[in-house]
N, C-alpha and C positions, 0 to 999 in steps of 0.2 A: 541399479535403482528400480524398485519393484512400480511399476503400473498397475497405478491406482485405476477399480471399476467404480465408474457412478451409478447408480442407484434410476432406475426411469423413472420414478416418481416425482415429480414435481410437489414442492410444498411450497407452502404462503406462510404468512405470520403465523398465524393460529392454529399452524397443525404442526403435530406432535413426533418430537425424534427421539429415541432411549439411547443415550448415551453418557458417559461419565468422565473426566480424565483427571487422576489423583496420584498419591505417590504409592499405593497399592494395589494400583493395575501393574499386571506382571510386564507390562510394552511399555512402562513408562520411561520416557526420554526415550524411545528409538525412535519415533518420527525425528526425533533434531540431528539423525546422521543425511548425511549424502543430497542436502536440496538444495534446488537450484534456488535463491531466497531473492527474489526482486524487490527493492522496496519502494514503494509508492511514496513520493514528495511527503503525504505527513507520516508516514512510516518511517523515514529518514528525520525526520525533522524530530518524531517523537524519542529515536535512538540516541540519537547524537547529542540531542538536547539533554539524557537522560545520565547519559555519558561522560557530560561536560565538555563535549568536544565540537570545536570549529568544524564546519563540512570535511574541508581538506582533510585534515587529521584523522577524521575519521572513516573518508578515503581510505588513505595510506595504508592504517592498522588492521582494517577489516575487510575491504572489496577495493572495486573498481568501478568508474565510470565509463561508459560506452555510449555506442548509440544502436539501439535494439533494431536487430533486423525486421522484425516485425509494426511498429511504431514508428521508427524510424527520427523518433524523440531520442535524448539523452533519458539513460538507464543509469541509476546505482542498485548494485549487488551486491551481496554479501558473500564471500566464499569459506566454502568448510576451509580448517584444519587440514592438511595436507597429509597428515601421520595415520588421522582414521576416520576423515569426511564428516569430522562431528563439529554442530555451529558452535562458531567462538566464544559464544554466549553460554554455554553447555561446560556448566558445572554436575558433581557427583552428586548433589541434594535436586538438583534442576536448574531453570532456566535463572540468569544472573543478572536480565532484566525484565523479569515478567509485567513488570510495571507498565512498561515501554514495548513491549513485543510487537512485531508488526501483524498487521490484520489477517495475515495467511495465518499466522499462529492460531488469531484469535477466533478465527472462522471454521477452524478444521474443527469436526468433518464435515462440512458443509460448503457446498460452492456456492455461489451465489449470480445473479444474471438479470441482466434487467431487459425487458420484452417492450416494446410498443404495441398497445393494444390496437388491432387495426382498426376499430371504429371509433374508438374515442379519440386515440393517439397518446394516452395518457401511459406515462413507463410504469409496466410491472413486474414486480419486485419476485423473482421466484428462486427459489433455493432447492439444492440436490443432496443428499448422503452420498460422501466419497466414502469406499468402502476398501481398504487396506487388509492383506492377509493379518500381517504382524499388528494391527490393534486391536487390543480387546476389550477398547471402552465401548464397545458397541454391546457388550453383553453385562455392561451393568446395567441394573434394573432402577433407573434411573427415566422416568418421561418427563420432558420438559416441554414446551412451547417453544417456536422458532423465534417468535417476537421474545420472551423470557431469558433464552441462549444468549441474545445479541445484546440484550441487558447486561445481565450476568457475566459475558466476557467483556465489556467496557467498548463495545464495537461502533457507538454513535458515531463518534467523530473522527473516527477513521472511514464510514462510509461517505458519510457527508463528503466528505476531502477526494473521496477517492472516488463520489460519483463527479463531482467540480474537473478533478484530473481527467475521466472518465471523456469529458466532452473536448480537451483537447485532444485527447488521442485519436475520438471521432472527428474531430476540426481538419487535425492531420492527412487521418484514412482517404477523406473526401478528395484531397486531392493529391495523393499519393504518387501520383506521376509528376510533380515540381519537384525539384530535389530544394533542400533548404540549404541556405546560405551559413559558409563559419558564423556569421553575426546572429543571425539566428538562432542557430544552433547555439550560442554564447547565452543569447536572454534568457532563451527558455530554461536551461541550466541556473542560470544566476535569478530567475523569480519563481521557483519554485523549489532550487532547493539549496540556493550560497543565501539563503537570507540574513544572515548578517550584511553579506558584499552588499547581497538587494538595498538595503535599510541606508547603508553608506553610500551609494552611488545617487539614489535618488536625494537623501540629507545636505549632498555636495552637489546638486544643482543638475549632474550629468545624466542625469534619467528621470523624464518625466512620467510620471504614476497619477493619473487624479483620483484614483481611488481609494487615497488615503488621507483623512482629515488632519494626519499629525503623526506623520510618520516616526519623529523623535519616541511618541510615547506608543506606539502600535504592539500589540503583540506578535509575536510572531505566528500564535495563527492569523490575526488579519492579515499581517503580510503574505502569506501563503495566499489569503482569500483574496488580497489586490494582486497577487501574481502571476494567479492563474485567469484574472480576469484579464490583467494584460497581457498575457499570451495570446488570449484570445482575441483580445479587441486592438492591438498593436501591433501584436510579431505576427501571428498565422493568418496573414493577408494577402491572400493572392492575386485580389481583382486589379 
């Protein structure tokens, strides 16, 4: 798998990247072979939903669940095709849920990072051009705005999600020398991303959530948004 170079440039909303991705870029569909595809709680949530499929199921058919060496949280991933490391998702016309694609799709080429200003303390928001040999949407003549891009690929609510997810993983790091409990290790899986189980356990009396006014009728992004809040303010407690 080819290593990607980033770009030193630092960009903000308002400044300008030329880039294009369409079905007449000569690279088109080769980024969807050979990655490693992690998917972030509404990444999961937006696939499988997309899919019609239970968590589990969707397990089964497409990846695995773990627990990330690095986070040290529960991980779902997606694994290539085994015959030629192309995502599952990867049809001959393109992707087969573009609808639903998770936020690495929709973000590339761009990284994204969030900085604490040290005087203010307030987080900012900086992005990089990831720079791949085999893409050549870099040479269509195409300038957008960063703020515009993140429009244009449907990326709100997946950052939203995945800045919320973002502070458990920081919750975690903090204390990274406790190891976490099976039960633990249980919730955090079950409110962030078995949300249906979440929506039944709490309906049936066996898990208390008060962050939900009426869990019968919630969506399931609120439930995502009470389950990461209970991760935080229930499970990842170490005092």
């Amino acid at each position: 798998m080819e290593e990607p170079v980033f770009d030193p440039r630092e960009l903000g909303l308002e400044d300008e990247i030329v880039f294009a991705c369409h079905p007449g870029v000569p690279c088109f569909n080769k980024c969807c072979y050979d990655v490693h595809l992690v998917l972030s709680p509404y990444d999961f949530l937006r696939l499988r939903r997309g899919l019609g499929l239970p968590p589990q199921e969707f397990i089964e058919r497409y990846g695995e669940a773990y627990i990330g060496e690095v986070t040290q949280l529960p991980v779902v991933a997606v694994y290539m095709n085994p015959h030629d490391f192309a995502c599952p998702f990867l049809r001959p016309e393109g992707c087969s849920v573009y609808q639903d694609r998770p936020s690495a799709c929709r973000t590339y080429p761009l990284a994204r990072y969030l900085r604490e200003d040290p005087e203010t303390g307030e987080h900012q928001e900086i992005y990089r051009i990831i720079r791949e040999t085999h893409c050549k949407g870099h040479y269509e003549k195409r300038p957008i705005k960063v703020r515009d891009f993140i429009a244009e690929q449907g990326l709100e609510p997946y950052l939203h999600f995945n800045d919320l997810f973002g502070k458990v993983v920081a919750q975690r790091q903090r204390h990274a020398e406790t190891p976490l409990t099976a039960d633990q290790l249980d919730l955090i899986f079950l409110a962030c991303y078995d949300l249906p189980r979440f929506r039944e356990e709490i309906l049936a009396g066996r898990l208390e959530c008060p962050y939900l006014e009426d869990p019968s009728e919630a969506s399931e992004e609120d439930l995502l948004e009470a389950g990461i809040r209970f991760v935080l303010e229930k499970v990842l407690v170490f005092d």
